[in-house]
N, C-alpha and C positions, 0 to 999 in steps of 0.2 A: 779272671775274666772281668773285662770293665763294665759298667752299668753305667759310666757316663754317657750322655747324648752329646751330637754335636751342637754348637749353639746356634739359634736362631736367631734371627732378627727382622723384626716387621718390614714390610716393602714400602709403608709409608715415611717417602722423606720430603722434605721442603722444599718448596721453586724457588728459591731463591740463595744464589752460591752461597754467602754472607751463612744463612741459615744451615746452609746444608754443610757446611763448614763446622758449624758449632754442635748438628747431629753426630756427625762422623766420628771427633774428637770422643763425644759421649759413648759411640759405639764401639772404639777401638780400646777404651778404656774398661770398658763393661769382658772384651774379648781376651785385655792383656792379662786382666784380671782372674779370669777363667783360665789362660793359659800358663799363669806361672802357679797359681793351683794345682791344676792338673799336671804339670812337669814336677811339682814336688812330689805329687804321690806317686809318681814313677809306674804310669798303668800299663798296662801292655802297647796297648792298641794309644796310648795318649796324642802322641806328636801325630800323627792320623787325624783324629778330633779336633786337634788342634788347630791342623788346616785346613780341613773341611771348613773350621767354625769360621776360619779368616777367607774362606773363597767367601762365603756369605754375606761378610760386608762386602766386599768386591763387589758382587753381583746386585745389591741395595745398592752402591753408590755410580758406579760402572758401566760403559759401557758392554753389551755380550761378549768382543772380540778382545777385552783390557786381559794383556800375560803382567802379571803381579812378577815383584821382585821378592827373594828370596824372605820367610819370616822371620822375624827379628823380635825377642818380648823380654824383660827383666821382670825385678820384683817392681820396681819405678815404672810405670808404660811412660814408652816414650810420648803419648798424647793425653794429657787429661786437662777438663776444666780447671781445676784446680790454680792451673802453672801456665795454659798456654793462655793468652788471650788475642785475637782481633785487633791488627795492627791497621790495613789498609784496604781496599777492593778496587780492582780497576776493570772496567772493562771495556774490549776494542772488537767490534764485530761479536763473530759468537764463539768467541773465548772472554774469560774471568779470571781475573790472578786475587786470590787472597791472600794475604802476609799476613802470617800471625809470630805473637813473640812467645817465646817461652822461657820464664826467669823461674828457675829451682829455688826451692825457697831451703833448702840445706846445702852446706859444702858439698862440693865447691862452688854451689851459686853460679854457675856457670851461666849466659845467657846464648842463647840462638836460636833459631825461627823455622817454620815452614814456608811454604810456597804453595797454596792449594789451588792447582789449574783447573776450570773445566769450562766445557765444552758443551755448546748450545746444539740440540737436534732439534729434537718433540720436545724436550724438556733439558736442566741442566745435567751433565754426568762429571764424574771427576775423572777428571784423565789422569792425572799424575801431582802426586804431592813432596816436592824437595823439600829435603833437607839443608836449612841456611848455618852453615858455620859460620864464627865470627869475623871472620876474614869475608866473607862473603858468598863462602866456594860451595855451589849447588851441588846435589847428589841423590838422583832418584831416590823414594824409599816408598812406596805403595807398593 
């Protein structure tokens, strides 16, 4: 029987994409990090928890009606401060694009980006965060 809980995370995020970009990163890292924990110890109920934990940030960053794409997590999260950083912001009406880069600092040093879109209501939401291969070729991954 687990005694893990699923993870929380505060509803305080930043008004501004730029910021709320470099929240999310923190949070998804804080979650992959929890999740490739918890899939080691092989709990009953884990992969449950697991995405319970990740609808959480969904919901902190999200619109109510956002369908998430399938979860994805290593022992490496594919988001951290560490490796990704803040490349550019644009914004046109009430949409936001943020590019950020992200250069692995071990083999294979591979480099390639995000794309963090969002969406102006009452405040900023993320609507969708692509995935930039080197070629350039986008591919949902929130």
């Amino acid at each position: 029987m687990t005694d893990t809980k699923i993870l929380k995370f505060d509803d305080q995020k930043p008004n501004i994409p730029k910021e709320i970009t470099l929240s999310f990163i923190k949070d998804y890292k804080i979650w992959s990090d929890f999740a490739s924990k918890l899939e080691n110890r092989r709990e009953a109920k884990g992969r449950a928890i697991i995405s319970d934990s990740y609808d959480n940030i969904i919901k902190k960053y999200c619109t109510t009606d956002k369908k998430r794409q399938p979860i994805a997590y290593s022992s490496d999260s594919m988001h951290s401060l560490d490796v990704e950083a803040i490349e550019s912001e644009t914004e046109d009406n009430n949409k936001c694009f943020v590019k950020t880069k992200v250069t692995l600092k071990h083999p294979p040093f591979s480099t390639h980006g995000y794309e963090y879109v969002f969406i102006k209501k009452d405040s900023w939401y993320l609507e969708e965060v692509f995935y930039i291969d080197r070629d350039g070729t986008k591919a949902p991954s929130l």
